[in-house]
N, CA, C and O atoms as a printed pandas DataFrame, in Angstrom:
     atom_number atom_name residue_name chain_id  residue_number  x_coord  y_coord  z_coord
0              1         N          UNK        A               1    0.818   -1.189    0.000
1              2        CA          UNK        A               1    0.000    0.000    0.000
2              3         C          UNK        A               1    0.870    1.264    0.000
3              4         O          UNK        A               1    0.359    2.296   -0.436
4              5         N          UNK        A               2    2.549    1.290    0.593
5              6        CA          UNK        A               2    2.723    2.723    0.791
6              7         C          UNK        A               2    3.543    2.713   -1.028
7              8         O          UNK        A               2    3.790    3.797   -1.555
8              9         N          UNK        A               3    3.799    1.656   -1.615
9             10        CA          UNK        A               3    4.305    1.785   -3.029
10            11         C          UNK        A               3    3.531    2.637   -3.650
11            12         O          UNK        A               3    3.874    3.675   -4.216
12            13         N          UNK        A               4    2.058    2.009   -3.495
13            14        CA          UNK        A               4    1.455    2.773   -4.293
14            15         C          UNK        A               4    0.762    4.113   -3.905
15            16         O          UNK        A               4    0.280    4.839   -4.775
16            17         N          UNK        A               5    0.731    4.348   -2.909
17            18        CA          UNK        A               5    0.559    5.697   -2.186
18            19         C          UNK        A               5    1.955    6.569   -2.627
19            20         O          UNK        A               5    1.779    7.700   -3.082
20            21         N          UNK        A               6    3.230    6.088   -2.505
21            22        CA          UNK        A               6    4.458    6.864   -2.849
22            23         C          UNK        A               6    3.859    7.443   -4.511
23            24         O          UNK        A               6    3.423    8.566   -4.766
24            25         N          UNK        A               7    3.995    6.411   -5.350
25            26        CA          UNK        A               7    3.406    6.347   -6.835
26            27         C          UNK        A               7    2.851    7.298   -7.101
27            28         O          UNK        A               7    3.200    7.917   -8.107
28            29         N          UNK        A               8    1.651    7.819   -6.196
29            30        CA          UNK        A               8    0.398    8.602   -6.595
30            31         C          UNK        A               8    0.907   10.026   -5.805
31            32         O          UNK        A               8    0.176   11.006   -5.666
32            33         N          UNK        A               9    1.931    9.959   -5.449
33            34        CA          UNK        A               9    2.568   11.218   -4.640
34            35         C          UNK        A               9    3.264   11.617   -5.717
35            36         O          UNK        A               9    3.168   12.777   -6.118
36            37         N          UNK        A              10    4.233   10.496   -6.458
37            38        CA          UNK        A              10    4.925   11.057   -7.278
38            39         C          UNK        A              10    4.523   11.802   -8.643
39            40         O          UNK        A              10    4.774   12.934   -9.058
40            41         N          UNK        A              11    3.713   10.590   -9.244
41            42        CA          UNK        A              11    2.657   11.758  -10.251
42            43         C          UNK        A              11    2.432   12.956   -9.856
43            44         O          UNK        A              11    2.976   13.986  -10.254
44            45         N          UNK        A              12    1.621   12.831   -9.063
45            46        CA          UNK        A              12    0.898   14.845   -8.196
46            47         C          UNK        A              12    2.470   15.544   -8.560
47            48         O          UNK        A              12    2.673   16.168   -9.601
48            49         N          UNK        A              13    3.455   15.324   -7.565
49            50        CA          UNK        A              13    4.313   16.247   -7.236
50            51         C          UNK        A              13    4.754   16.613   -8.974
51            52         O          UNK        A              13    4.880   17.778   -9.351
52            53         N          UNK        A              14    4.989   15.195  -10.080
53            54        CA          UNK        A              14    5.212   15.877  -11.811
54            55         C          UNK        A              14    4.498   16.450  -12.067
55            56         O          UNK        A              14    4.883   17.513  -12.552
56            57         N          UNK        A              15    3.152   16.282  -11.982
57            58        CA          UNK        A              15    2.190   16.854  -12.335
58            59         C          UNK        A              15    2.045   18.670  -12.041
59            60         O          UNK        A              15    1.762   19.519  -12.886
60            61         N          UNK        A              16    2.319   18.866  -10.683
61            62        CA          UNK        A              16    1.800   20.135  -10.344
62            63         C          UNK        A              16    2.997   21.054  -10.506
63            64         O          UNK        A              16    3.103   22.244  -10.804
64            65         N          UNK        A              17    3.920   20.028  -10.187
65            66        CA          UNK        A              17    5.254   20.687  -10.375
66            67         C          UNK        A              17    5.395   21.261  -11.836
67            68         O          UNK        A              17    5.144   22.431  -12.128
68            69         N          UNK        A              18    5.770   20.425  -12.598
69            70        CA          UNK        A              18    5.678   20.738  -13.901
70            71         C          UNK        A              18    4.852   21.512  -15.010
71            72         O          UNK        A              18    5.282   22.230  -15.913
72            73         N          UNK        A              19    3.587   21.180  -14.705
73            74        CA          UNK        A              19    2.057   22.490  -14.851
74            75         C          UNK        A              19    3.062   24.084  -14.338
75            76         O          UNK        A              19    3.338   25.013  -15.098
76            77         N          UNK        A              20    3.341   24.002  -13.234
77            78        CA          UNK        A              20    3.860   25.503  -12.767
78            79         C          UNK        A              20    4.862   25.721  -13.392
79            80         O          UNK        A              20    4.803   26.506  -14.338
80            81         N          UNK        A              21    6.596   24.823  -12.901
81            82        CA          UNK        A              21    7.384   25.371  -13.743
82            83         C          UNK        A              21    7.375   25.545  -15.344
83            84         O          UNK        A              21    8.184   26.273  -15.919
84            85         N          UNK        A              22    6.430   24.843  -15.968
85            86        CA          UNK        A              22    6.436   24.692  -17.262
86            87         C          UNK        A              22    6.209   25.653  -17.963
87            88         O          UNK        A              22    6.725   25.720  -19.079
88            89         N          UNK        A              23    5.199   26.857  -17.386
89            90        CA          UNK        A              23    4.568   27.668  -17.736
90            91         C          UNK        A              23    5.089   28.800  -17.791
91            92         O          UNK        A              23    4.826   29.555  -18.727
92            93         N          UNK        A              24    5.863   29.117  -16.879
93            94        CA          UNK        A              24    7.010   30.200  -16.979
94            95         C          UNK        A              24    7.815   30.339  -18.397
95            96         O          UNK        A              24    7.538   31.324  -19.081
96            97         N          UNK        A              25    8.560   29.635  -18.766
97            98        CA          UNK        A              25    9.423   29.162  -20.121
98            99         C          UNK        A              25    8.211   29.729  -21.048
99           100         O          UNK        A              25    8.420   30.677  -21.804
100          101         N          UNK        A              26    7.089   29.182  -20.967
101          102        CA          UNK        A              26    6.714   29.040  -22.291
102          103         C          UNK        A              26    6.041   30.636  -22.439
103          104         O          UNK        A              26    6.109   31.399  -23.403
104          105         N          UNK        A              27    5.289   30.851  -20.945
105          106        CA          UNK        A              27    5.380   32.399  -20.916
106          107         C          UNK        A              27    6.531   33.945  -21.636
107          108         O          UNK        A              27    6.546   35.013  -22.249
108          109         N          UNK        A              28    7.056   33.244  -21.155
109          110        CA          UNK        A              28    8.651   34.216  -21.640
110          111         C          UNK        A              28    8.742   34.205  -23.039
111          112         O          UNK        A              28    8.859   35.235  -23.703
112          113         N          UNK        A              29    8.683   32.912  -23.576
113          114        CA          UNK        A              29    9.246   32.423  -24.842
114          115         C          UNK        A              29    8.097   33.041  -25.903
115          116         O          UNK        A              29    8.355   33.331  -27.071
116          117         N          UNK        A              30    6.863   33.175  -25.311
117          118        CA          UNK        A              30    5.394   33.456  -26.443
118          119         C          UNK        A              30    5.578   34.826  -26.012
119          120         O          UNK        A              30    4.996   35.535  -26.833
120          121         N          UNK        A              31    6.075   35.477  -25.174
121          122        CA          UNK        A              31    6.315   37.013  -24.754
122          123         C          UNK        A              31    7.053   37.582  -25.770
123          124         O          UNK        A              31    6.496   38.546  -26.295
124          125         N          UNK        A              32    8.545   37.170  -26.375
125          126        CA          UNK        A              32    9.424   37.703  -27.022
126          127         C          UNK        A              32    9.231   36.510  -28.308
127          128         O          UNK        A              32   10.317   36.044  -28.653
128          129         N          UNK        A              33    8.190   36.025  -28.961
129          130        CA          UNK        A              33    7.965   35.785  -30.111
130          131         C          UNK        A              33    8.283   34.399  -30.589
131          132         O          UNK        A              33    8.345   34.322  -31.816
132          133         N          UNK        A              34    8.599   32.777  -29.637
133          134        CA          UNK        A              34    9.610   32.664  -30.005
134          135         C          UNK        A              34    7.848   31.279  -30.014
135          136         O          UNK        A              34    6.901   31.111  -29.245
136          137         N          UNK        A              35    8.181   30.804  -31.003
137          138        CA          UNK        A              35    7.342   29.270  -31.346
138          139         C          UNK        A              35    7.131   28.375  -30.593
139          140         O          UNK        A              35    7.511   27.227  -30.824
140          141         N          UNK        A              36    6.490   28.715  -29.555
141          142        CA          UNK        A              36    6.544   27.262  -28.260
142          143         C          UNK        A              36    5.964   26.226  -29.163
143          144         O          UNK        A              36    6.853   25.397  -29.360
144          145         N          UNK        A              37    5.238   26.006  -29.588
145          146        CA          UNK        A              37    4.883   24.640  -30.304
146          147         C          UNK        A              37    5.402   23.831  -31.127
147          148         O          UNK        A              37    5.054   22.666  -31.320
148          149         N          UNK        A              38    6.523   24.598  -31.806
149          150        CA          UNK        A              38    7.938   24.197  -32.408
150          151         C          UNK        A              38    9.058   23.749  -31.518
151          152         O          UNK        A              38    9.673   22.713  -31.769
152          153         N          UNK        A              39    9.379   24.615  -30.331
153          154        CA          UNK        A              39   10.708   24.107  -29.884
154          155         C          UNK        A              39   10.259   23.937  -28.459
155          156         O          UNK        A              39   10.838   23.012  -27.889
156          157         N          UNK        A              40    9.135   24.772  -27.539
157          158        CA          UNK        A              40    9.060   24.206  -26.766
158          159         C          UNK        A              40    9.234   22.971  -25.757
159          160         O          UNK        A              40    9.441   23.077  -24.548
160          161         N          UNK        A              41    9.114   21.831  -26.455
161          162        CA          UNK        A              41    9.738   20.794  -25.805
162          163         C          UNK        A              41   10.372   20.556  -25.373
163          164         O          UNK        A              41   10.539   19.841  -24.384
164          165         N          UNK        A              42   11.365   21.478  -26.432
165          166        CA          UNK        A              42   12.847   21.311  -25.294
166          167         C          UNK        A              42   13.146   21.775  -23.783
167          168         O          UNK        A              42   14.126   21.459  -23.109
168          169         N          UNK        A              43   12.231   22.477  -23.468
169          170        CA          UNK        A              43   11.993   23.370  -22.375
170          171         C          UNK        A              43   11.380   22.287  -21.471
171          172         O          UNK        A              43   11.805   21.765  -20.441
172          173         N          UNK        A              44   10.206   22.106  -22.205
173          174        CA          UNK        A              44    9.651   20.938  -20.582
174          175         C          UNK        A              44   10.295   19.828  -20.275
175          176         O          UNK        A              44   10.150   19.312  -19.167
176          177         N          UNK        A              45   11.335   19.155  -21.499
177          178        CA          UNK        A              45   12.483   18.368  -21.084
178          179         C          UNK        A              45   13.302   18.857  -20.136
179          180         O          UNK        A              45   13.073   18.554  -18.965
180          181         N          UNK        A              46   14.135   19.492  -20.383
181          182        CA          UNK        A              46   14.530   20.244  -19.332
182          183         C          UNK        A              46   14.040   20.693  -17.813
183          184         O          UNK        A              46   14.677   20.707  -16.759
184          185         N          UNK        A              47   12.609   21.071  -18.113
185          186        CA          UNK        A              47   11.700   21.272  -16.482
186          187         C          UNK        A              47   11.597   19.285  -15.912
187          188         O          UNK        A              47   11.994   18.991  -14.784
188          189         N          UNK        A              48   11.288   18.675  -16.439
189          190        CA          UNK        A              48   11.108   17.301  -16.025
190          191         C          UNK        A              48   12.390   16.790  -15.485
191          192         O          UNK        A              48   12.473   16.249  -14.383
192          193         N          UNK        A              49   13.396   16.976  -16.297
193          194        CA          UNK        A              49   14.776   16.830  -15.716
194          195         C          UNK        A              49   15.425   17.520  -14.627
195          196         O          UNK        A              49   16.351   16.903  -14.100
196          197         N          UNK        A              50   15.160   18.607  -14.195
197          198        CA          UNK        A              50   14.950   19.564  -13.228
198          199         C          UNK        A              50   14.262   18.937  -11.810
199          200         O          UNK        A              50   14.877   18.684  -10.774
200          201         N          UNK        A              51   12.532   18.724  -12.106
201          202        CA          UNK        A              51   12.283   17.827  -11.355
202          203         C          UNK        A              51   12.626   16.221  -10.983
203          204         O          UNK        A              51   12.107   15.596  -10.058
204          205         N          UNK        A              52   13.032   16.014  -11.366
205          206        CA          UNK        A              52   13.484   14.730  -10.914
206          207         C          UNK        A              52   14.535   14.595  -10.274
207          208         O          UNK        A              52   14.587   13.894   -9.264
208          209         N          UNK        A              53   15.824   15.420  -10.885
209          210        CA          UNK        A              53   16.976   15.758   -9.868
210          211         C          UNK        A              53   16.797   16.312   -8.582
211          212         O          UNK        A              53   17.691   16.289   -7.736
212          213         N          UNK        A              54   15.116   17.062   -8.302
213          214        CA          UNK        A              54   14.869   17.461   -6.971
214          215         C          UNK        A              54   13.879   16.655   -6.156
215          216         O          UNK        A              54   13.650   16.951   -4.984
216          217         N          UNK        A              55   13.297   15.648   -6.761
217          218        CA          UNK        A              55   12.890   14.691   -6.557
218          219         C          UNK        A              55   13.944   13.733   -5.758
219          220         O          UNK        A              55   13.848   13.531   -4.547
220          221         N          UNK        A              56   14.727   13.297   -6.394
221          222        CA          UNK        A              56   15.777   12.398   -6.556
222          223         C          UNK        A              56   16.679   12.897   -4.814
223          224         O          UNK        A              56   17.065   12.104   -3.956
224          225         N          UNK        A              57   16.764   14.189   -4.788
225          226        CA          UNK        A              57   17.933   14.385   -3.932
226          227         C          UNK        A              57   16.856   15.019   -2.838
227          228         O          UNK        A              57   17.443   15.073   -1.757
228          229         N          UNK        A              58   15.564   15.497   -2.720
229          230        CA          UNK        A              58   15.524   16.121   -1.496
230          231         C          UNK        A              58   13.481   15.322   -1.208
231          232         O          UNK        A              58   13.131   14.764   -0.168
232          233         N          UNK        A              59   12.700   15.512   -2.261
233          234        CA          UNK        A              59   11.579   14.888   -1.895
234          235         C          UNK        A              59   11.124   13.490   -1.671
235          236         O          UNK        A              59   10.035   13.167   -1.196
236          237         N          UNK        A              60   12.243   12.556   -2.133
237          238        CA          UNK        A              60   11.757   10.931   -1.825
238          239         C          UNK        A              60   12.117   10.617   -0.568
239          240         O          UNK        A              60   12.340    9.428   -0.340
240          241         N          UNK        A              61   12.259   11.634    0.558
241          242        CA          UNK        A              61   12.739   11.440    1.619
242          243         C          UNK        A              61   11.760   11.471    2.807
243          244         O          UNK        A              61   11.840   10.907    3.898
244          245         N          UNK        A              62   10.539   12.520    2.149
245          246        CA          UNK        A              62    9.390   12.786    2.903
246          247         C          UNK        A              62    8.066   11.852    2.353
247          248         O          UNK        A              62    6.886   12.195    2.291
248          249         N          UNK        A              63    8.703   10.520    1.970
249          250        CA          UNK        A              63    7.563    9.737    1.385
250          251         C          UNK        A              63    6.916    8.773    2.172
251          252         O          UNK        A              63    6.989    8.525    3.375
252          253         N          UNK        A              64    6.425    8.399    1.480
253          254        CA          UNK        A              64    5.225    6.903    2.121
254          255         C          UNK        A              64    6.585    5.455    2.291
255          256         O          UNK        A              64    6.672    4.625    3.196
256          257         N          UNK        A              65    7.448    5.618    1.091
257          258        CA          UNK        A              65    8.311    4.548    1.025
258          259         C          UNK        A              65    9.447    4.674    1.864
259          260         O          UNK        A              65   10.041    5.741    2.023
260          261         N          UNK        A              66    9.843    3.306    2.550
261          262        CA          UNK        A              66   10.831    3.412    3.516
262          263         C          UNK        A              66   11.809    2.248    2.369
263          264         O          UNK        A              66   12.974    2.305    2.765
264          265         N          UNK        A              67   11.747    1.641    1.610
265          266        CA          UNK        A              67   11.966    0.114    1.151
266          267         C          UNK        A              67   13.949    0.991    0.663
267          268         O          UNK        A              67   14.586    1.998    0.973
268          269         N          UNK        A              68   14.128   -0.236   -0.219
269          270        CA          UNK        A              68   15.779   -0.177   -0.719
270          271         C          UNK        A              68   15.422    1.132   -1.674
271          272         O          UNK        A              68   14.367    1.740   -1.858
272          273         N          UNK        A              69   16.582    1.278   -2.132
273          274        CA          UNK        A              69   16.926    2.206   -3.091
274          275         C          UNK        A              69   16.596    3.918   -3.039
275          276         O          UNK        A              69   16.559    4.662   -4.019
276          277         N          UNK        A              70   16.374    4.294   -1.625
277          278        CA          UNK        A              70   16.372    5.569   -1.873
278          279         C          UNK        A              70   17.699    6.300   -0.963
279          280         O          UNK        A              70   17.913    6.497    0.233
280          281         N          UNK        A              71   18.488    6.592   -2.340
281          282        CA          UNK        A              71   19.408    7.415   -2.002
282          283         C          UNK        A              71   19.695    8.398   -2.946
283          284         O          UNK        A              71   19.494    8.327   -4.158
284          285         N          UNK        A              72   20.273    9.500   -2.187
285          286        CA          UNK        A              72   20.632   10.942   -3.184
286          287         C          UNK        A              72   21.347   10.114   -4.690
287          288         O          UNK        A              72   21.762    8.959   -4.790
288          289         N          UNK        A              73   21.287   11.146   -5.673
289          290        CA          UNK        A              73   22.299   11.129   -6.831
290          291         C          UNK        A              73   23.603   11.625   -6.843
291          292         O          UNK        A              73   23.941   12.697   -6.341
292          293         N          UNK        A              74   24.437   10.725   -7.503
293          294        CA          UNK        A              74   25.867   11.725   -7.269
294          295         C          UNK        A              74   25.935   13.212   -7.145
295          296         O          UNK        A              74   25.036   13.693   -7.834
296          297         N          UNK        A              75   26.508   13.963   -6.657
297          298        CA          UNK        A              75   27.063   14.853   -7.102
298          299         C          UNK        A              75   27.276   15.393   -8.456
299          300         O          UNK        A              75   26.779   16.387   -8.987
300          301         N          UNK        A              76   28.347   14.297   -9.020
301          302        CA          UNK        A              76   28.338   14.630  -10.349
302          303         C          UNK        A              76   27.000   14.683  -11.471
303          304         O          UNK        A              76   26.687   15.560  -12.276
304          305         N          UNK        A              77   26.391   13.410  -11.166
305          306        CA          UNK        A              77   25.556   13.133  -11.935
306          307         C          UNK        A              77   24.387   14.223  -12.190
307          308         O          UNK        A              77   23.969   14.521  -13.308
308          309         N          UNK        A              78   23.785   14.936  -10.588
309          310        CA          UNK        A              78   23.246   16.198  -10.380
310          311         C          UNK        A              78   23.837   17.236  -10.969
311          312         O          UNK        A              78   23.067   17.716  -11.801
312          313         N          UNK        A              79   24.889   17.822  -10.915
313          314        CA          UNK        A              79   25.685   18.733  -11.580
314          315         C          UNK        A              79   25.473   18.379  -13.324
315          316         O          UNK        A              79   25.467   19.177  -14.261
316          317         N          UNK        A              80   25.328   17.055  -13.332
317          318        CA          UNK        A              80   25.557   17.071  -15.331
318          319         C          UNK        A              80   23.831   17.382  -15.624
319          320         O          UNK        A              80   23.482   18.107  -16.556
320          321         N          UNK        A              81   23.084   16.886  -14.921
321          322        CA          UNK        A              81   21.761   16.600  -15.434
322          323         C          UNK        A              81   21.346   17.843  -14.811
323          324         O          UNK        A              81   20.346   18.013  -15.509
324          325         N          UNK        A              82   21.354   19.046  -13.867
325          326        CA          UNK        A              82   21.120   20.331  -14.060
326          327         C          UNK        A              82   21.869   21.147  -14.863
327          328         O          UNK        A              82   21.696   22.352  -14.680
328          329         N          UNK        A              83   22.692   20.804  -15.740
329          330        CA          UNK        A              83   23.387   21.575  -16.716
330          331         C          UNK        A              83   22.724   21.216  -17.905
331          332         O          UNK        A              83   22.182   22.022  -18.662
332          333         N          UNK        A              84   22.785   19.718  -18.094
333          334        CA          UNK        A              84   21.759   19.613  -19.085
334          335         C          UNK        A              84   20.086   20.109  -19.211
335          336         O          UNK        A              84   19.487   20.067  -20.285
336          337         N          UNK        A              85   19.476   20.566  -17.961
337          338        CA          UNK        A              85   18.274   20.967  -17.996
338          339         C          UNK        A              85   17.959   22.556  -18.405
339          340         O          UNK        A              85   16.935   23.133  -18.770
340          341         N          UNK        A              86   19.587   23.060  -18.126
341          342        CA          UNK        A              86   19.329   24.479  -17.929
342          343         C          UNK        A              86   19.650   24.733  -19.652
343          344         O          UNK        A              86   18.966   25.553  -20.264
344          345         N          UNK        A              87   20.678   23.999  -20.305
345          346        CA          UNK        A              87   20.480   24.038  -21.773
346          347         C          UNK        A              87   19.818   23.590  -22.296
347          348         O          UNK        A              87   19.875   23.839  -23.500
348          349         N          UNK        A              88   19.016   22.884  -21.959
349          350        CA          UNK        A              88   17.663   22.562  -22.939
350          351         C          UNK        A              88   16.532   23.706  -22.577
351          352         O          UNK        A              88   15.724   24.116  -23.410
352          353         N          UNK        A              89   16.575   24.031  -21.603
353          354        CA          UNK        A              89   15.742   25.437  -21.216
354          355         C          UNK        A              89   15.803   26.330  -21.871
355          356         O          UNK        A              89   14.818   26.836  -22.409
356          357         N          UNK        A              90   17.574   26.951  -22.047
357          358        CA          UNK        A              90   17.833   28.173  -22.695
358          359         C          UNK        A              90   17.874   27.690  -24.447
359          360         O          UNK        A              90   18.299   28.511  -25.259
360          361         N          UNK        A              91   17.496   26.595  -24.819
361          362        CA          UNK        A              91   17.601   25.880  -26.224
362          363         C          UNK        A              91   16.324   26.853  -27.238
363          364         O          UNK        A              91   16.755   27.420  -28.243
364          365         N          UNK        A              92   15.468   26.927  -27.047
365          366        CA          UNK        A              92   14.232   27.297  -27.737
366          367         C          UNK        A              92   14.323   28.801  -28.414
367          368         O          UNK        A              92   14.063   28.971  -29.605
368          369         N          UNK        A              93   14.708   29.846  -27.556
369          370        CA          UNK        A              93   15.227   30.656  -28.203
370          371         C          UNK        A              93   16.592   31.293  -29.342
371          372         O          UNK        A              93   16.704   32.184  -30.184
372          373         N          UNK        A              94   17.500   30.162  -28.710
373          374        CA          UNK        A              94   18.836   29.853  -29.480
374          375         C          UNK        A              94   18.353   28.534  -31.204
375          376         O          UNK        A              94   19.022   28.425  -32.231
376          377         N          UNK        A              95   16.850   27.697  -30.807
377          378        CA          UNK        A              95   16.604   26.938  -32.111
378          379         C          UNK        A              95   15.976   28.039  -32.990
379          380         O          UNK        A              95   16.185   28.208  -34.192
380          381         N          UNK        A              96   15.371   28.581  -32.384
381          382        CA          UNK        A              96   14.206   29.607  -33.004
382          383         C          UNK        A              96   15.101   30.711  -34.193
383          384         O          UNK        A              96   14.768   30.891  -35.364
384          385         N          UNK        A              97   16.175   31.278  -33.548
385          386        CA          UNK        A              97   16.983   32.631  -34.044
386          387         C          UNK        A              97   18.050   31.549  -35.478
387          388         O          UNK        A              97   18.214   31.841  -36.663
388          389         N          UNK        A              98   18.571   30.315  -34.691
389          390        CA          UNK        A              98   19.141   29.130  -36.122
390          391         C          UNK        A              98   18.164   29.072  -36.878
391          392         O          UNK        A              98   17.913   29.758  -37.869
392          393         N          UNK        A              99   17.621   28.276  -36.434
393          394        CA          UNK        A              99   15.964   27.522  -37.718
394          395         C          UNK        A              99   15.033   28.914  -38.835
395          396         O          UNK        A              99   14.650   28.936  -40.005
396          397         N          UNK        A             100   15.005   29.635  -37.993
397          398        CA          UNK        A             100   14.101   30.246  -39.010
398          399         C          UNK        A             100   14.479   31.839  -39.440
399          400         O          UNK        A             100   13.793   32.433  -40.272
């Protein structure tokens, strides 16, 4: 029961999480002209990757699940995969000004 109680925590937290941060980006990006429906994606890749690295290192701690496998992410690995989130973030306006 707490698997699947964790489960249904974790959806919500992508879910609401991502609804909010998502919206910002795409705000900005339809502000200064730039094709969210074209490159956008790259942006909520980036927000999903974002969440999960904060998932990963600070919210699976306050869960339903006590079982194996919850431990932080490297260091490194956090450091590569918020670098990679923050360039796929800043990507949409840099595809937009190439592509067209």
């Amino acid at each position: 029961m707490r698997v699947l109680l964790e489960l249904l925590r974790i959806i919500f937290i992508f879910a609401i999480l991502a609804t909010l941060l998502g919206g910002i980006p795409y705000a900005i990006y339809s502000n200064i002209g730039i094709d969210t429906d074209k490159y956008g994606w790259t942006a909520m890749i980036g927000v999903f990757i974002l969440i999960f690295v904060l998932y990963r290192n600070k919210l699976q701690f306050s869960g339903w699940y006590t079982g194996k496998g919850r431990e932080k992410l490297p260091s490194d690995v956090s450091k590569t995969l918020i670098i990679s989130a923050i360039i796929l973030l800043l990507s949409p306006p840099i595809l937009h000004f190439l592509l067209s």
